[in-house]
SEKEKE-632827 format. One line per 10 residues: number of its first residue (from 1); for each residue y, z, x of C-alpha. Coordinates in pm, whole numbers, padded with zeros to 5 digits. Example, Ala and Ser with C-alpha at 12.3 -4.5 7.8 and 13.67 -1.06 7.14 Angstrom:
% SEKEKE-632827
1> -00450:00780:01230 ~ -00106:00714:01367
This chain:
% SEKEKE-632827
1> 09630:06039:04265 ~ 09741:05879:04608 ~ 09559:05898:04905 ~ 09736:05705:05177 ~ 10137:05566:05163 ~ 10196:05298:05375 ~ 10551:05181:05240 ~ 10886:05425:05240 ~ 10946:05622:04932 ~ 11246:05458:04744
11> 11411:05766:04582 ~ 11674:05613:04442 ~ 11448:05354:04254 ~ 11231:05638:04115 ~ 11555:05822:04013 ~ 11681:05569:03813 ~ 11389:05576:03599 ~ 11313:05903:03592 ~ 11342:06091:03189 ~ 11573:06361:03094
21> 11280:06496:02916 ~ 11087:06856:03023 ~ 10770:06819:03236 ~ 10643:06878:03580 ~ 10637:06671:03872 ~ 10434:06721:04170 ~ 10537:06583:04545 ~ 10289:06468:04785 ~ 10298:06390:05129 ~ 10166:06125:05358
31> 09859:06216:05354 ~ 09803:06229:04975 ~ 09809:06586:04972 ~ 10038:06821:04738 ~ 10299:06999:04865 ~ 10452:07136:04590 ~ 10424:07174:04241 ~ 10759:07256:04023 ~ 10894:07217:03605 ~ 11200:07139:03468
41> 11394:07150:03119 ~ 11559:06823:03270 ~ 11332:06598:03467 ~ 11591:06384:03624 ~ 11869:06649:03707 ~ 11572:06887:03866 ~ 11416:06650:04097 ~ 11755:06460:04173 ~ 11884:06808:04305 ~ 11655:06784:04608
51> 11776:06440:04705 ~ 12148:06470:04620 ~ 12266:06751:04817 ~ 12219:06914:05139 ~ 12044:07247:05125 ~ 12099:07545:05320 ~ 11731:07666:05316 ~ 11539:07497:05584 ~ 11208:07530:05357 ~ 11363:07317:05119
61> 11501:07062:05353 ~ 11170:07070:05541 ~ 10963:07036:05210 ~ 11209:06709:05142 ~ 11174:06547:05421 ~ 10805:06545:05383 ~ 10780:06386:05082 ~ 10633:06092:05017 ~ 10571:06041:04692 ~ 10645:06185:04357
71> 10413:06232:04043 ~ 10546:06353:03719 ~ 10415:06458:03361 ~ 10620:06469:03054 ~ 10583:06776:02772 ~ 10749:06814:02479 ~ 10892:07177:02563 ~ 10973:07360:02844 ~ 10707:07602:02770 ~ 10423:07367:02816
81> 10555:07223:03141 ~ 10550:07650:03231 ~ 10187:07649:03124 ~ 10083:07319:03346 ~ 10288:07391:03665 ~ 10109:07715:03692 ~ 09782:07563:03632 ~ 09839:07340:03887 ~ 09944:07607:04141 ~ 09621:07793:04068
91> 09444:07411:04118 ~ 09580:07263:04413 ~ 09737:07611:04595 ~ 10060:07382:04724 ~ 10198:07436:05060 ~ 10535:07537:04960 ~ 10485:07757:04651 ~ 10465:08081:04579 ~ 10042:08180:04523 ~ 09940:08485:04399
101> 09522:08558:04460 ~ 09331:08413:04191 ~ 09168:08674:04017 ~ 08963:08564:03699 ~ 08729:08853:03677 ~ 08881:09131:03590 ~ 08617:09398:03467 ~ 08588:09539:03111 ~ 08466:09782:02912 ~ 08192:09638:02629
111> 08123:09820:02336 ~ 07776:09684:02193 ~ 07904:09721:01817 ~ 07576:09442:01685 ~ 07349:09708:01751 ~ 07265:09990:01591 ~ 07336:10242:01809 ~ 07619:10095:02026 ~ 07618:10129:02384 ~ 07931:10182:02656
121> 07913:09946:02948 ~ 08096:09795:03242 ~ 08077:09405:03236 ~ 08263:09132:03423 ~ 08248:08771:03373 ~ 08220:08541:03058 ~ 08195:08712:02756 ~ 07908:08649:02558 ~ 07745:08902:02372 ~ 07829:09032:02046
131> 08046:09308:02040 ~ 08414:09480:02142 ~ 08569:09393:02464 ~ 08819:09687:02605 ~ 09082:09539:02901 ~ 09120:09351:03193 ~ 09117:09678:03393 ~ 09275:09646:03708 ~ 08927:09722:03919 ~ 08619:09859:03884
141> 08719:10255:03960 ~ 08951:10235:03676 ~ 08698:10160:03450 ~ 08384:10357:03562 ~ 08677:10659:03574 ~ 08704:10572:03205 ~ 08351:10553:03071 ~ 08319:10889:03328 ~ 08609:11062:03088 ~ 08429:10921:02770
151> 08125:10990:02815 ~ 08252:11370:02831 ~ 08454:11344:02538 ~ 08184:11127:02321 ~ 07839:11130:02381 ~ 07774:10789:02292 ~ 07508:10630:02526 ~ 07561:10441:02884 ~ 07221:10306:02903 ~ 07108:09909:02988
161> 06940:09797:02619 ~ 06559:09774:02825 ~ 06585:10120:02915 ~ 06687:10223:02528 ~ 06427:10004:02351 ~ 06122:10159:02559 ~ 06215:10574:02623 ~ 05980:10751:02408 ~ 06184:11073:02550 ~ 06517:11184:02594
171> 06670:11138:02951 ~ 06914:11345:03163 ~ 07232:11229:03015 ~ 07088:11395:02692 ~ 07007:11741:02883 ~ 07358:11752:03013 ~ 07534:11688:02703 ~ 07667:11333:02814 ~ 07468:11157:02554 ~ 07311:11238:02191
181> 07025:11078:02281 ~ 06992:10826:01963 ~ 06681:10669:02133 ~ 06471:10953:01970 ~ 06444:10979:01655 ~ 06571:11333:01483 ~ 06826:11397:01792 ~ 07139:11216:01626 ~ 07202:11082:01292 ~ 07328:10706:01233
191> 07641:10850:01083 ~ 07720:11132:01356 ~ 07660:10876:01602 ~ 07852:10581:01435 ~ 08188:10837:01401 ~ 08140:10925:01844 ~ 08158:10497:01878 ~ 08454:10449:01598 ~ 08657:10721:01802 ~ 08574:10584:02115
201> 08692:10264:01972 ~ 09018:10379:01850 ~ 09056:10559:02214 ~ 09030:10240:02390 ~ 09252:10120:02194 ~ 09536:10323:02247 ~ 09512:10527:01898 ~ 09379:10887:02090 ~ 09679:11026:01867 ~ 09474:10911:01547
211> 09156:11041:01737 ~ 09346:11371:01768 ~ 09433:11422:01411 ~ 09101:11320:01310 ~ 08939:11622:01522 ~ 09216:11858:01425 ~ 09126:11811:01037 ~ 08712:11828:01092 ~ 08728:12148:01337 ~ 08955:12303:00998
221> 08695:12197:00799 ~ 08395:12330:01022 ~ 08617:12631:01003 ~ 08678:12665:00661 ~ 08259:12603:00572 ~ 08200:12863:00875 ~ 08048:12641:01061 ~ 08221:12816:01433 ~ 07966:12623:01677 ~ 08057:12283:01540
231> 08424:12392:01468 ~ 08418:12475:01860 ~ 08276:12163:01975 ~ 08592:11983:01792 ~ 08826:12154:01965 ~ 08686:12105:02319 ~ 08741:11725:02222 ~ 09045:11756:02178 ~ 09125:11932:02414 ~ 08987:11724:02648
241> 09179:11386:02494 ~ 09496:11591:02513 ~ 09463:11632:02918 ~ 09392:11298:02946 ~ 09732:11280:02778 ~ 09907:11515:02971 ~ 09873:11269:03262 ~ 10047:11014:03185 ~ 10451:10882:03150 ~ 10403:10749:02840
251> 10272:10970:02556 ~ 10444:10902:02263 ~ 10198:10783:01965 ~ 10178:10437:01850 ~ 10316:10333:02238 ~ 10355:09952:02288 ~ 10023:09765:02519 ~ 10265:09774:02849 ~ 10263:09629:03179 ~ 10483:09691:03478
261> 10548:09488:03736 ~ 10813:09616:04069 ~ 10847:09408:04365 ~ 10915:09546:04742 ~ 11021:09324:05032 ~ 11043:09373:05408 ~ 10998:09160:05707 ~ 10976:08878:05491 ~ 10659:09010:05356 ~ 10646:09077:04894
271> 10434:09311:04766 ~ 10430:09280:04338 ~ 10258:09576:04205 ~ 10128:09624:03856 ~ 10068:09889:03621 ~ 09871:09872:03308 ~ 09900:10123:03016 ~ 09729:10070:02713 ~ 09796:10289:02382 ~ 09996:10517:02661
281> 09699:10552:02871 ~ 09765:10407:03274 ~ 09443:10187:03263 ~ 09510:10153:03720 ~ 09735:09957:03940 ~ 09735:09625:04110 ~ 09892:09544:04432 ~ 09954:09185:04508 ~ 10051:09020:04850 ~ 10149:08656:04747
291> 10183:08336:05024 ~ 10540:08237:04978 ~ 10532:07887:05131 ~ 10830:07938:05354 ~ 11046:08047:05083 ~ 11328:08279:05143 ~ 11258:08599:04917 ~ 11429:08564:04592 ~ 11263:08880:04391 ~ 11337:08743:04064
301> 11159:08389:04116 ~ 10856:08574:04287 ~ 10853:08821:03936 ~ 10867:08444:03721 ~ 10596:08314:03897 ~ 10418:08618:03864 ~ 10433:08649:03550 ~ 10376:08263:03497 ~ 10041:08289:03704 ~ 09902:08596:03615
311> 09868:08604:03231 ~ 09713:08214:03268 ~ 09340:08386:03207 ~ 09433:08757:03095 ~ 09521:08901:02763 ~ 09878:08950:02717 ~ 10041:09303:02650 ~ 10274:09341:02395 ~ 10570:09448:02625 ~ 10647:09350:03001
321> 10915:09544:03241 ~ 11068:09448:03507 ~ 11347:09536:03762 ~ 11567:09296:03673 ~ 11695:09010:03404 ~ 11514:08691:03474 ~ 11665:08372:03443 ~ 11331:08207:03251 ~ 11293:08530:03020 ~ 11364:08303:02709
331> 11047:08041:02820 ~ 10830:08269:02968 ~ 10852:08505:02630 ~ 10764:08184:02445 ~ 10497:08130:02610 ~ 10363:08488:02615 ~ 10374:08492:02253 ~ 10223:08221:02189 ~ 09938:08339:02414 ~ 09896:08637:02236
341> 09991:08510:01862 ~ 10236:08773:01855 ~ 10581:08839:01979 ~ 10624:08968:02336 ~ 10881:09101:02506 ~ 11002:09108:02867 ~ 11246:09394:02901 ~ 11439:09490:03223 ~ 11346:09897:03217 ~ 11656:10095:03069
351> 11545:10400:02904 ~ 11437:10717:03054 ~ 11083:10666:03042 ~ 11084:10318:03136 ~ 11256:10376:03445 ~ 11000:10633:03537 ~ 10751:10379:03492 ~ 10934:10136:03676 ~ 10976:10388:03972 ~ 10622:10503:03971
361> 10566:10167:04011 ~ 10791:10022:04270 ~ 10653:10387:04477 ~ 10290:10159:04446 ~ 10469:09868:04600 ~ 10638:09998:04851 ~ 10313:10219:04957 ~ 10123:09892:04952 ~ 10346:09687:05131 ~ 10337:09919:05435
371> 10003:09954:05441 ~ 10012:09609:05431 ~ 10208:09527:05702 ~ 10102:09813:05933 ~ 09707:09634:05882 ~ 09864:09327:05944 ~ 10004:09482:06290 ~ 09624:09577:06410 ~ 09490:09266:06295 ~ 09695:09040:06520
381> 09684:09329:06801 ~ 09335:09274:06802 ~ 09332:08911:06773 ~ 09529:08906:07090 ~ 09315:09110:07256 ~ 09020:08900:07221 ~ 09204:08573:07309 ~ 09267:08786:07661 ~ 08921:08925:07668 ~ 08761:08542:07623
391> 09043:08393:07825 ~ 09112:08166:07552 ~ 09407:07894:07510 ~ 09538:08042:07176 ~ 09472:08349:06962 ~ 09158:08292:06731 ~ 09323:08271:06415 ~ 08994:08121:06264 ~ 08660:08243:06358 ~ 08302:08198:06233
401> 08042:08384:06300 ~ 07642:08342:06177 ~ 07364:08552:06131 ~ 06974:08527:06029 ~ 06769:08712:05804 ~ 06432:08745:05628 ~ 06147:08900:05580 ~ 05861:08889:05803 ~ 05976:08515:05863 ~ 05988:08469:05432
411> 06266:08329:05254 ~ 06468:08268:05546 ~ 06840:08257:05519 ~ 07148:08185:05776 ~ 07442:08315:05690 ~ 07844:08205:05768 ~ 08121:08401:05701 ~ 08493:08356:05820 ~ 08788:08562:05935 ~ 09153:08477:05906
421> 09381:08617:06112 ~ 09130:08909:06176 ~ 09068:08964:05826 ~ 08735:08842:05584 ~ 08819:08502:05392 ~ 08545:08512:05179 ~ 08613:08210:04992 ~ 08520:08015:05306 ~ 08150:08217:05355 ~ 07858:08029:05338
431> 07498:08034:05352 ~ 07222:07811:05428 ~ 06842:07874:05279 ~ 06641:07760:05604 ~ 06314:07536:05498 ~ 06094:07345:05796 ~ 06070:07558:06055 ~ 05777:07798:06180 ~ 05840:08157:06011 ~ 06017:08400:06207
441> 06133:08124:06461 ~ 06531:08281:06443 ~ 06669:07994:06711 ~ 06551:07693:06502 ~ 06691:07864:06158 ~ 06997:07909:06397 ~ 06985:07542:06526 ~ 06922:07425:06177 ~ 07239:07634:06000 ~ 07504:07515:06272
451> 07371:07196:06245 ~ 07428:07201:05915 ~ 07777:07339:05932 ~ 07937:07161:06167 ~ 07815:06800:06094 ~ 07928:06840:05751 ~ 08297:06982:05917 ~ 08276:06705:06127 ~ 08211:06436:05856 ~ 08467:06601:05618
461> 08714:06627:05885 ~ 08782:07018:05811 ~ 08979:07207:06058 ~ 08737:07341:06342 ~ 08739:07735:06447 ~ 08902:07806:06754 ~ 08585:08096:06794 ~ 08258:08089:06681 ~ 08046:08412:06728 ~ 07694:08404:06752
471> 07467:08717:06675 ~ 07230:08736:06961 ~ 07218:08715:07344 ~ 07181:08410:07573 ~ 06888:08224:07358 ~ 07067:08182:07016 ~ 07404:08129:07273 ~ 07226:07840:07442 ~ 07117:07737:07105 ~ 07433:07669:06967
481> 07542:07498:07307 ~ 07232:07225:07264 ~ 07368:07170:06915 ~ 07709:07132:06986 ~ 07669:06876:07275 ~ 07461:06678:06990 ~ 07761:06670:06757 ~ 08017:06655:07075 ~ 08197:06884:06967 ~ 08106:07093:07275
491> 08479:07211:07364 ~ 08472:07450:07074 ~ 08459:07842:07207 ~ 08137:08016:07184 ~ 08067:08360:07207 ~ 07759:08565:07131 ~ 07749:08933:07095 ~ 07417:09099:07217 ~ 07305:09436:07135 ~ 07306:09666:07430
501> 07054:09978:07537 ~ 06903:10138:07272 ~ 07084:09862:07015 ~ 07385:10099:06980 ~ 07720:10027:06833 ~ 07966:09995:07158 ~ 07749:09869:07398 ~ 07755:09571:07334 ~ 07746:09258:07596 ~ 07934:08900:07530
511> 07794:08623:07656 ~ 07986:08307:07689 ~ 07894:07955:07826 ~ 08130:08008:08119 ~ 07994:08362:08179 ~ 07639:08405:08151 ~ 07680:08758:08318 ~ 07840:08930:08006 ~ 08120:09071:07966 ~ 08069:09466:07925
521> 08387:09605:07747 ~ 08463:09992:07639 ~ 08306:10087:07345 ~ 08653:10169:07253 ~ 08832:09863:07308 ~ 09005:09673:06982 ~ 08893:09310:07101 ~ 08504:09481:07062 ~ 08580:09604:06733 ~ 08696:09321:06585
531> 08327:09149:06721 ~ 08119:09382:06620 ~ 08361:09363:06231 ~ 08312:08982:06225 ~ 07910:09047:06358 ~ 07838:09327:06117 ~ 08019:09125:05824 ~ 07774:08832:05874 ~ 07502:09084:05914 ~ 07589:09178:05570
541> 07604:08862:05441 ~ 07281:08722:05563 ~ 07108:09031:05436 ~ 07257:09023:05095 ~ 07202:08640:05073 ~ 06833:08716:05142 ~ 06767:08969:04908 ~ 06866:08789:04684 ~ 06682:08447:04772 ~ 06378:08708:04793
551> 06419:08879:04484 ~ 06466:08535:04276 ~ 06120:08423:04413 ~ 05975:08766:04340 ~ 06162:08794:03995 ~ 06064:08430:03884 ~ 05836:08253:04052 ~ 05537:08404:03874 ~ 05659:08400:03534 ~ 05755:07991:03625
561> 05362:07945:03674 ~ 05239:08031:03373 ~ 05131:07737:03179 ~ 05330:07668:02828 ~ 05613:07965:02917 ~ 05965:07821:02929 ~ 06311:07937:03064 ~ 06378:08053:02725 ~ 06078:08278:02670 ~ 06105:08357:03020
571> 06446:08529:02976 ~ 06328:08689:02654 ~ 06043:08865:02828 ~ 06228:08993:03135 ~ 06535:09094:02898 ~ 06281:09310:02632 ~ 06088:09460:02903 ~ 06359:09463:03203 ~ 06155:09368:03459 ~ 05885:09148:03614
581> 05656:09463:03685 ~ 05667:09576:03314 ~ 05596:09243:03193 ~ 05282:09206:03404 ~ 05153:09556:03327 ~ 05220:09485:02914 ~ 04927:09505:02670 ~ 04897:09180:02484 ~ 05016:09372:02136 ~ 05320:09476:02326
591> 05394:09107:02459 ~ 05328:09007:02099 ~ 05652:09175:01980 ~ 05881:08961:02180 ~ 06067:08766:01974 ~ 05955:08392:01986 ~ 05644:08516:02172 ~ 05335:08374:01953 ~ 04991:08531:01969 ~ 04875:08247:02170
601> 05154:08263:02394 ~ 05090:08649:02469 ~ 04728:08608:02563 ~ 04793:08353:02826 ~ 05056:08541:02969 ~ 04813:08856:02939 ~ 04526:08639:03074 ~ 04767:08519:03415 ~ 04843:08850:03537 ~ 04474:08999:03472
611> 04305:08719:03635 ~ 04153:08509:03363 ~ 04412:08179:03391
């Protein structure tokens, strides 16, 4: 990849060379840095279109006359070049295209089917275990609402595995009918309890019309073998599956896996909102605010590369709608189905339940992107009103702000998080574990984390804050002034916000190295607020970042002294029993039953935590 260009770019040269073939090509600037990422069926016609013609957008004239290089990659269809230019959107996050959030970890629903009594649980992240994976769903509401509704419906249990394998007695859930209890014996059969997890199954996956009908013919049955109580307990199941049904647009059976997708625009701001439905179930909604790279809004590209970017890590439905034809409908269906390994289909919404979908949806859009841009509104409001409170040269657009925390001067950590434009980036937080210094000393763990911070900026030539806040009063303040005359970067605003009388929220002082008074504002006032947001953030941060620092050295660092116990049979023991405490307190016949653990093994564990090693 180039880093530096030190001769003029000879387009003409490079377009007399360039393939007719499909691929993607990828335009740099002087620096070596990507500006934007694009595909084409026809290589040369594509990128000769920016050179060969004058163009009424000024984002495209602006992105041409930056370029100073171009990169290309060849692919035998134009549904591969679709798959790499997205990827290398999500990579490199160009300038001048259109980027929607990267959002890999969509939460699930995992049904443990390897065991023998499956459980029901959230999960997020790689998927591992052994067993039935139900989504993406949208967030996390959506799918505790769901396992909420289940567990109502089927009593099929919600536990962690550590809790199941060692409850000698049934718990709450049991007592209040949310769970058949199948961790005592006699409570639930296998078979009773195998039918709750196959209907769950065939609920979460869209078949509650099959679940239905299944119901419908045992409650006859129950009926028919007078068997009222259990005849009963049918019918409240399905009457409960068919309000769930009652809720939704779609209820026909056998309905098609479908997403929506509406767009809304205003003052140059896009909001793309999705909804998910599943077997005719709405699974939740997704609202979407996407950096469009000083492109004029053109709703069907920003739909394309929606669609293109979205579906990169997420399982495909079998049907998309959308407001309007697109233009790459034939590639992007390609690609879609070969994603999935079965035909999809991106339809522009035409019946009369489809367009109540699609205006159900666009309602999310447009709700979103006012609230949107009315949040947007107070942000800058108060980012104004801070540069005039601080008497700054511009508004601070990028602000840092750090914070200490431990425990009685234990596991010390500093914490950095930063706002954009008044709002949380926290892909940019940061946190430093503080080692060297004399416990409970909070101005060297501060010196020692803006050291740290700012000499790596400095060396990496990142862009500097234009505020950093400081948690404290006038020590940590003068602090961070010693450390920044070190690294001469002293011309960077400071700030430090110190807690007033009695420490309550409002009364707050500012102290700045050009006003070592304070500054005493109205507990009212929206330049305070948006201190005390950035403090109370990094407050947060620190604190979290210690517990967990503190709870890794509690969890672990007794098990990792025991002599002959490795990682593996570490994570065996704290799985089985669920916790360092249990593990500790075990007899050595219960350690024994840890898989892997030998007899010899268990009595030096045994022997560490009673005193003998």
């Amino acid at each position: 990849m180039p880093n530096q260009f030190e001769t003029q770019f000879d387009i003409d040269a490079f377009l007399k060379h360039l393939t007719e073939r499909p691929g993607v090509y990828l335009m740099y600037d002087a620096s070596g840095q990507i500006i934007y990422v694009g595909k084409a069926k026809n290589l040369k016609r594509r990128v000769s279109s920016y050179f060969k013609k004058r163009h009424e957008e000024i984002k495209t004239e602006t992105l041409v006359s930056q370029v100073a290089s171009i990169e290309v990659t060849v692919t035998d269809t134009e549904s591969e070049a679709l798959i790499l230019e997205n990827t290398l959107i999500k990579r490199h996050k160009p300038r001048y295209n259109i980027l929607f959030r990267d959002d890999k970890s969509y939460p699930y629903i995992f049904v443990s089917t390897g065991k023998k009594f499956p459980s029901l649980s959230y999960h997020r992240g790689a998927k591992r275990k052994v067993g039935r994976y139900f989504g993406p769903f949208p967030n996390a509401s959506a799918v505790h609402q769901t396992l909420h509704a289940l567990q109502k419906i089927f009593p099929v249990r919600q536990c962690a595995e550590s809790v199941f394998n060692h409850r000698s007695r049934p718990c709450l859930q049991y007592q209040i009918k949310r769970c058949s209890g199948p961790c005592v014996e006699g409570l639930v059969t296998e078979d009773e309890y195998k039918e709750d997890v196959q209907h769950t199954i065939a609920f979460l996956e869209g078949k509650s019309f099959d679940v239905i009908e299944s119901l419908g013919h045992k409650m006859q049955q129950a009926s028919d073998e007078f068997e009222f109580e259990k005849a009963a307990v049918y019918r409240d199941k399905i009457s409960a599956l068919r309000a769930i049904q009652s809720q939704h647009l779609i209820n026909q059976p056998g309905s098609k896996d479908t997403d929506v997708v509406a767009l809304a625009e205003e003052a140059n701001q896009v909001c793309v909102s999705i909804m998910m439905y599943r077997g005719g179930n709405l699974w939740g909604s997704q609202n979407y605010f996407p950096k469009m790279g000083g492109q004029s809004i053109n709703p069907e590209e920003v739909i394309s590369a929606f669609i293109a970017q979205h579906y990169i890590d997420l399982p495909v439905p079998q049907m998309i709608l959308v407001s309007d034809t697109l233009e790459e409908k034939p590639s992007l269906e390609a690609w879609l189905s070969e994603q999935k390994k079965a035909k999809v289909s991106i339809r522009k919404a035409v019946s009369q339940t489809h367009k109540g979908l699609m205006k159900l949806a666009l309602t999310n859009a447009q709700s979103g992107l006012k609230q949107q841009l009315t949040q947007k509104a107070s942000q800058t409001d108060r980012v104004k009103a801070l540069q005039e409170v601080l008497a700054l040269a511009s508004p601070p657009n990028h602000m840092e702000c750090f914070d200490i925390s431990h425990t009685q001067g234990n596991q010390t950590v500093a914490s950095c998080v930063v706002f954009s434009e008044g709002v949380p980036n926290t892909s940019a937080y940061r946190k430093f574990n503080i080692e060297g210094i004399q416990p409970g000393d909070d101005y060297a763990a501060m010196h020692q984390a803006i050291t740290r911070r700012y000499s790596r900026v400095k060396k990496e030539g990142l862009p500097l804050p234009d505020l950093i806040v400081i948690d404290g009063g006038k020590g940590q303040l003068n602090k961070a002034i010693e450390v920044f005359k070190t690294l001469e970067l002293d011309n960077l605003p400071l700030v430090s916000v110190a807690k007033g009388e009695g420490r309550k929220a409002g009364l707050e002082i500012l102290y700045t190295p050009f006003n070592e008074e304070g500054i005493d504002l109205e507990p009212d006032d929206i330049a305070l607020h948006l201190l005390n947001y950035i403090r109370d953030e990094a407050h947060r941060f620190a604190i979290t970042s210690h517990r967990s620092r503190r709870q890794k050295a509690q969890t672990h660092s007794r098990l990792e002294d025991i002599p002959g116990v490795g990682a593996k049979t570490r994570h065996k023991l704290l799985t089985h029993f669920g916790g360092l405490a249990e593990v500790k307190n075990a007899a050595v016949s219960e350690l024994q039953k840890v898989p892997g653990i030998s007899n010899r093994i268990a009595q030096t564990i045994y022997d560490f935590f009673h005193g003998e090693i």
